[in-house]
C-alpha positions as CSV (number, residue, x, y, z in Angstrom):
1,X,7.5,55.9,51.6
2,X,8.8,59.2,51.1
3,X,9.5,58.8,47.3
4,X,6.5,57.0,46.4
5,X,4.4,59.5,44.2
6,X,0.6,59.4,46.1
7,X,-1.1,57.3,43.1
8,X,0.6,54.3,45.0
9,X,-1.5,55.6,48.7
10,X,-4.5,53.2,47.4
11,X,-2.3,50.4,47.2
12,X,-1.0,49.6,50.5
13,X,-0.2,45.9,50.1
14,X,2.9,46.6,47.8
15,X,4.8,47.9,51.2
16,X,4.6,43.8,51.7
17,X,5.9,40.8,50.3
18,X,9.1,40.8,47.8
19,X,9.0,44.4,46.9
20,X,11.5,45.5,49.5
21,X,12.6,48.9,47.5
22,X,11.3,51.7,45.8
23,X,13.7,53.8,43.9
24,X,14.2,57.9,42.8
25,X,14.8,58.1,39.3
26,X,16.0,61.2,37.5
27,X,16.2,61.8,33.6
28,X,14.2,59.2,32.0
29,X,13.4,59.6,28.3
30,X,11.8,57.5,26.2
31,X,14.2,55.4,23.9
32,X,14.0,55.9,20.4
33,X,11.3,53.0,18.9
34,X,14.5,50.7,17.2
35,X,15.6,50.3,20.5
36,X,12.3,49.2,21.8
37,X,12.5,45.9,23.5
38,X,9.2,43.3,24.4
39,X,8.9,41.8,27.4
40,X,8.6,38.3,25.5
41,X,12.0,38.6,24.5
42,X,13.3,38.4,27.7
43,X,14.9,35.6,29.8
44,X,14.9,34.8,33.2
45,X,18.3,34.8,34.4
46,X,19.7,31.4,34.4
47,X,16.7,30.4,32.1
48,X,17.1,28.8,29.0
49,X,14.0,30.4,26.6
50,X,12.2,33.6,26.6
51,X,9.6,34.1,28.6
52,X,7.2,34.7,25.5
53,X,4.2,36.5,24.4
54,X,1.8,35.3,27.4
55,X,4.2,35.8,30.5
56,X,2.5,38.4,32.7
57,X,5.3,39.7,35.5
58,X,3.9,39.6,38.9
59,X,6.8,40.7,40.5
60,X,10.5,41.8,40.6
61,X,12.9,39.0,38.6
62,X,16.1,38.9,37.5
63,X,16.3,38.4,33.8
64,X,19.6,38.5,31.4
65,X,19.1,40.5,28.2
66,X,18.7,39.5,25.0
């Protein structure tokens, strides 16, 4: 708890269930837009398509990039 920022203090329920870490990150930037990925383009690790336009995450997941 002592890294999550206190927007996260109305949503106690995320301390249950599958999220079992929060992490520090330093030094993000934004990548430059060519790099830009969508989420549709993704697959699920040992999947064989892409998740596709209408996947909504709900939830950590492995996926292998495309």
């Amino acid at each position: 708890m002592r890294y999550r920022p206190p927007s996260t203090a109305p949503y106690p329920s995320d301390n249950s269930g599958y999220w079992a870490v929060f992490w520090e990150v330093e030094d993000l930037r934004p990548l430059p837009e060519e790099q830009h990925l969508s989420l549709a383009d993704f697959t699920g690790f040992e999947k064989k398509k892409p998740y596709g336009h209408a996947f909504p995450p709900e939830g950590p997941m492995l996926i292998d990039h495309p």
